[in-house]
One Martini backbone bead per residue (centre of mass of N, CA, C, O) as a GRO file, in nm:
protein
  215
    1UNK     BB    1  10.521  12.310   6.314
    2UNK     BB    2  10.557  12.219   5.997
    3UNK     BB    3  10.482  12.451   5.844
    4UNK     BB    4  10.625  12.633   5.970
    5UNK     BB    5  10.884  12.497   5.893
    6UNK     BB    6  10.813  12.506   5.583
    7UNK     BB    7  10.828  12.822   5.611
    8UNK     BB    8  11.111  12.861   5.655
    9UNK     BB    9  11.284  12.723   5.444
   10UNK     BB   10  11.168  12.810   5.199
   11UNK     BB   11  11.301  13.081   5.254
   12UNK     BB   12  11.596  12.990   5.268
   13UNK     BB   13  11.622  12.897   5.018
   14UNK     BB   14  11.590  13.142   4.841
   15UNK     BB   15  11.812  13.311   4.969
   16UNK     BB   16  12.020  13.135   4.847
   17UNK     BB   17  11.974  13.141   4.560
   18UNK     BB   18  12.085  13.480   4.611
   19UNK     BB   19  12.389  13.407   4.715
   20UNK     BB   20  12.489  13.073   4.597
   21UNK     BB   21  12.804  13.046   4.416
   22UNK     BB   22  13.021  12.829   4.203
   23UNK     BB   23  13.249  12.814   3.973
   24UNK     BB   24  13.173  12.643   3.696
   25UNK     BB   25  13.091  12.481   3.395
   26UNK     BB   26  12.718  12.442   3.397
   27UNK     BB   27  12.534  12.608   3.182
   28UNK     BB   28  12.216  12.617   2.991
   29UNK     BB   29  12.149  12.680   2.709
   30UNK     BB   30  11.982  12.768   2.464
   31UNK     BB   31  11.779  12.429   2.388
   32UNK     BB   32  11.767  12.280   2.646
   33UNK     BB   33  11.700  11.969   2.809
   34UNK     BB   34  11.560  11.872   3.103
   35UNK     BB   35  11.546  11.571   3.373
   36UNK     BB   36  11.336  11.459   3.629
   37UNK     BB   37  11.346  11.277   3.901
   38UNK     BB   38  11.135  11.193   4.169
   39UNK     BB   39  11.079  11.208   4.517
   40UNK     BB   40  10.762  11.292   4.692
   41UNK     BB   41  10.601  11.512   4.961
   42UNK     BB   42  10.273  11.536   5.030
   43UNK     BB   43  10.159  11.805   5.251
   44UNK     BB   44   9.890  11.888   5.361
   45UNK     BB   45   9.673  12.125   5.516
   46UNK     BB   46   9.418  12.108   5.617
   47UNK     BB   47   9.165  12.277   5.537
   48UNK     BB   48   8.837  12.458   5.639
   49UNK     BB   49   8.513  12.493   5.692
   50UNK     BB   50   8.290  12.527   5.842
   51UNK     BB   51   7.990  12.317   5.905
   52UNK     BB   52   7.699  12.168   5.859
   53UNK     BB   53   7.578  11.817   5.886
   54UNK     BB   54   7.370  11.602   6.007
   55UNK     BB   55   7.332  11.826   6.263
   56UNK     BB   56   7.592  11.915   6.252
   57UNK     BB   57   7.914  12.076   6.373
   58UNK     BB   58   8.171  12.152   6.215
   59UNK     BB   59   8.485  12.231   6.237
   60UNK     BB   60   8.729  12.380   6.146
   61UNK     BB   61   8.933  12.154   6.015
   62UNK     BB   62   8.802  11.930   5.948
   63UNK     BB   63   8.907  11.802   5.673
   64UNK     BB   64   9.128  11.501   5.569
   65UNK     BB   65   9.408  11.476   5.386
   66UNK     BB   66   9.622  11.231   5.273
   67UNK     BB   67   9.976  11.205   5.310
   68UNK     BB   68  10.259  11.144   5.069
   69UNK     BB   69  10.426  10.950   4.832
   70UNK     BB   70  10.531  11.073   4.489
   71UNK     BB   71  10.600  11.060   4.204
   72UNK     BB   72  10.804  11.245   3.937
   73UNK     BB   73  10.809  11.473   3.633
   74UNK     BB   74  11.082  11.670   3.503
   75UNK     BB   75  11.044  11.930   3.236
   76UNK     BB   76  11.288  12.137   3.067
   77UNK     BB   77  11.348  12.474   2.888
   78UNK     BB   78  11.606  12.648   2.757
   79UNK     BB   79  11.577  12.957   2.707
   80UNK     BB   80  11.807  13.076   2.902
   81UNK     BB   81  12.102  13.026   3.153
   82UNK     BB   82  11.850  13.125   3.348
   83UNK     BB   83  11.600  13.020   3.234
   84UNK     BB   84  11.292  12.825   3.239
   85UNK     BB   85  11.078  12.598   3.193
   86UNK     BB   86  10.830  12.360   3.393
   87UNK     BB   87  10.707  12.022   3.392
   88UNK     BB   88  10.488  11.888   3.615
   89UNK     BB   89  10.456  11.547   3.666
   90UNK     BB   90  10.211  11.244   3.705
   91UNK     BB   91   9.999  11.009   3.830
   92UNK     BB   92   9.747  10.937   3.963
   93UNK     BB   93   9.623  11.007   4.265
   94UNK     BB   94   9.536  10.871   4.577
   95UNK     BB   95   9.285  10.968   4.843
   96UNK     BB   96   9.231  10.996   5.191
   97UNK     BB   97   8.962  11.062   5.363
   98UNK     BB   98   8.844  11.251   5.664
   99UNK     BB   99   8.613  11.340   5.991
  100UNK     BB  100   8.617  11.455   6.214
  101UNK     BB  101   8.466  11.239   6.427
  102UNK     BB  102   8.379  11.010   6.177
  103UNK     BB  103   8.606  10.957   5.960
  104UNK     BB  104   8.600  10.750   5.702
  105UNK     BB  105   8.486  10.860   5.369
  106UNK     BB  106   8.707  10.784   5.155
  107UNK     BB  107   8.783  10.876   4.826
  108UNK     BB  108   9.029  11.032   4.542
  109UNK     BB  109   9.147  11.147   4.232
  110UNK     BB  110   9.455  11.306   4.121
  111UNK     BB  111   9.576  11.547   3.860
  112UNK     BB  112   9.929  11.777   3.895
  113UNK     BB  113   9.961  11.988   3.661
  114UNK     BB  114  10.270  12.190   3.614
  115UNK     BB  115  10.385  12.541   3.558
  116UNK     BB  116  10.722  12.682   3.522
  117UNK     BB  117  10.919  12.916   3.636
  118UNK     BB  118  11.269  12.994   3.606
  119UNK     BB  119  11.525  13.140   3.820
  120UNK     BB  120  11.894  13.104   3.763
  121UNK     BB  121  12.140  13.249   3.924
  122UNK     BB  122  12.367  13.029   3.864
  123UNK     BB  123  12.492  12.870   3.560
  124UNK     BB  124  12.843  12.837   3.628
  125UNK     BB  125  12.772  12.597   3.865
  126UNK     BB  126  12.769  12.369   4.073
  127UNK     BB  127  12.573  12.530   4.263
  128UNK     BB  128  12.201  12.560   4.174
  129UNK     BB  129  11.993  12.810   4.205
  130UNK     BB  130  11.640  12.867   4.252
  131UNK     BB  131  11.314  13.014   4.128
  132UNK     BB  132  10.954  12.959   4.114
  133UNK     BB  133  10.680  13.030   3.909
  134UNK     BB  134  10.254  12.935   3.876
  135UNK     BB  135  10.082  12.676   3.765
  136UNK     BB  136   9.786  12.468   3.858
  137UNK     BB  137   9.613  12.159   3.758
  138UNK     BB  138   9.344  11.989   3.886
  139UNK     BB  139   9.230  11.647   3.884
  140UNK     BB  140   8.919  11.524   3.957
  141UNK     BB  141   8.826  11.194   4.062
  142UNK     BB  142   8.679  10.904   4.138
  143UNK     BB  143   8.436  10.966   4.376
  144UNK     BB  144   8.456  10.824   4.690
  145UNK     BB  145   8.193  10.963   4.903
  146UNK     BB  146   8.042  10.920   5.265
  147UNK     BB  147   7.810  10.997   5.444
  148UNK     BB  148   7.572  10.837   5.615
  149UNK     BB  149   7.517  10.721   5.304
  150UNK     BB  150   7.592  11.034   5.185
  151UNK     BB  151   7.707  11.144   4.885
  152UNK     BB  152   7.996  11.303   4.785
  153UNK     BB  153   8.183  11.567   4.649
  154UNK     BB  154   8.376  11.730   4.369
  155UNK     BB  155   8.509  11.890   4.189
  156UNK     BB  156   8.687  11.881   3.877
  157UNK     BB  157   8.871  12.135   3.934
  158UNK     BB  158   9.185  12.328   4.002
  159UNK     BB  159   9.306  12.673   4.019
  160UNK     BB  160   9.684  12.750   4.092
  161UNK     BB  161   9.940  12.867   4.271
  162UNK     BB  162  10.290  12.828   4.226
  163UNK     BB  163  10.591  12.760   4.416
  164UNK     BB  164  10.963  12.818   4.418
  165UNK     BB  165  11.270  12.647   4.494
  166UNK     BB  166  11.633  12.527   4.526
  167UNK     BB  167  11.829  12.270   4.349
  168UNK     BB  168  12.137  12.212   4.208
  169UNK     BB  169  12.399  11.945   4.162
  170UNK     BB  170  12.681  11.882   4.008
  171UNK     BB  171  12.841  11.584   3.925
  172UNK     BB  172  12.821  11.564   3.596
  173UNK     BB  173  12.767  11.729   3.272
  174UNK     BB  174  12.492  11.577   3.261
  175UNK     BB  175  12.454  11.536   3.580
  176UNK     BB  176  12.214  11.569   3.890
  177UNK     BB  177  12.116  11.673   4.185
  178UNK     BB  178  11.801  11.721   4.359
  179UNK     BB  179  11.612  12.020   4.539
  180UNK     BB  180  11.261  12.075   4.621
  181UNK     BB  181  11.003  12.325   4.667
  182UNK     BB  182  10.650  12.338   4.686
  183UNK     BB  183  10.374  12.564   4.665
  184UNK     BB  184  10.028  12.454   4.655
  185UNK     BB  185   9.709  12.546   4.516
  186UNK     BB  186   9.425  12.356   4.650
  187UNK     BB  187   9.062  12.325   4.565
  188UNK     BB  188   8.734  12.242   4.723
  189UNK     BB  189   8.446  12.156   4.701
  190UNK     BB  190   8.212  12.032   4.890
  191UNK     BB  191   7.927  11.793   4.829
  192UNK     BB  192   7.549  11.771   4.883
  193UNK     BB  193   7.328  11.730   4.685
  194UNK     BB  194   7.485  12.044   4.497
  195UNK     BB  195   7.579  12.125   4.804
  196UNK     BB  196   7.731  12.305   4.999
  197UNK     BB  197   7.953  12.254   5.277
  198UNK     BB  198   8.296  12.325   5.182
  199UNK     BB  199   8.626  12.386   5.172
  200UNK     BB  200   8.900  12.228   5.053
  201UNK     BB  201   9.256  12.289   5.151
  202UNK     BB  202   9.531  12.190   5.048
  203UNK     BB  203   9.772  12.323   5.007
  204UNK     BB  204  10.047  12.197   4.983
  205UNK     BB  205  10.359  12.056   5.038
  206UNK     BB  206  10.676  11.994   4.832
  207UNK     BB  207  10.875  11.717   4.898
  208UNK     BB  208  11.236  11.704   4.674
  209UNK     BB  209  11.389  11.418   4.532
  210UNK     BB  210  11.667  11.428   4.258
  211UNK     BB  211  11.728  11.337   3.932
  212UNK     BB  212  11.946  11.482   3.652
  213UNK     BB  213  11.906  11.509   3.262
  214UNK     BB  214  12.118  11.686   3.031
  215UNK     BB  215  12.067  11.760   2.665
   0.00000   0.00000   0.00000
């Protein structure tokens, strides 16, 4: 299974992370910032509570939101030639929700910004492994979801925890490649007239490729 699947890379990037530098001058100084394009695709969790609604039992995992390619935008600041935060962001993304059995809900919009701390292994590598973890805030909007003309509601926000893996590897002294894998928990209330009927748990893995300039 993918999840499966990507849960056995993540650890292998990790791994690789601390075992893997090769020498030469490439570290970031303290004050340095750098800017990362990405091209992401989220892989949702599609995890939910059994409920019942409309006189049916919908079993556990009937939640489903579509999977996607999204831009992203990576700024970073180098506090030590090892540390650094860095800002995940992205413009608001629309998503299809859909109910195992009965097919299209309708749609919602979320902008989900992280911060992220990071450890550079190799600071002086042309192979720049790191790992990182942080906090992600998910703004949920314009939902537009319904079932049998019943109108559904989500949360307006989910605050959860997000890890992460990766790597740079240096072109020239300025710009590099990136590969990058992160885990983000986000989940949401499903509501009907102001009534929980389950949480839908998306849960992501985000797997990005992207270009990056050192300033």
């Amino acid at each position: 299974m993918l999840q499966a699947f990507l849960t056995k890379r993540f650890v292998a990037v990790a791994s690789l992370a601390a075992l893997l530098a090769t020498p030469m001058t490439f570290g970031a100084a303290a004050g340095t910032w750098t800017v990362r394009l990405r091209a992401t695709y989220v892989e949702t969790a599609n995890k939910s509570d059994a409920f019942t609604a409309l006189a049916t039992n919908f079993a556990a995992d009937s939640v489903e939101v579509e999977s996607k390619f999204i831009p992203e935008l990576d700024i970073a600041y180098w506090i030590t030639p090892n540390f650094c935060t860095e800002l995940v962001l992205t413009v608001p993304q629309r998503h299809e929700v859909s109910l195992k059995g009965v097919g299209r809900l309708g749609t919602f919009k979320h902008l989900p910004p992280t911060l992220m701390a990071q450890y550079h292994f190799s600071p002086d590598a042309a192979f720049q492994p790191y790992i990182g973890a942080g906090l992600n805030l998910t703004l949920i909007s314009k939902v537009k979801l319904a079932v049998a003309n019943v109108p559904l509601d989500l949360e307006n926000s989910s605050l959860g925890v997000a890890l992460q893996a990766g790597f740079d590897y240096k072109l020239t002294e300025k710009t590099y490649l990136n590969f990058d894998l992160k885990r983000v928990v986000i989940r949401s209330d499903v509501l009907a007239g102001g009534a929980r009927l389950t949480e839908a748990k998306l849960d992501p893995w985000l797997i990005s490729v992207g270009y990056g300039w050192r300033f």
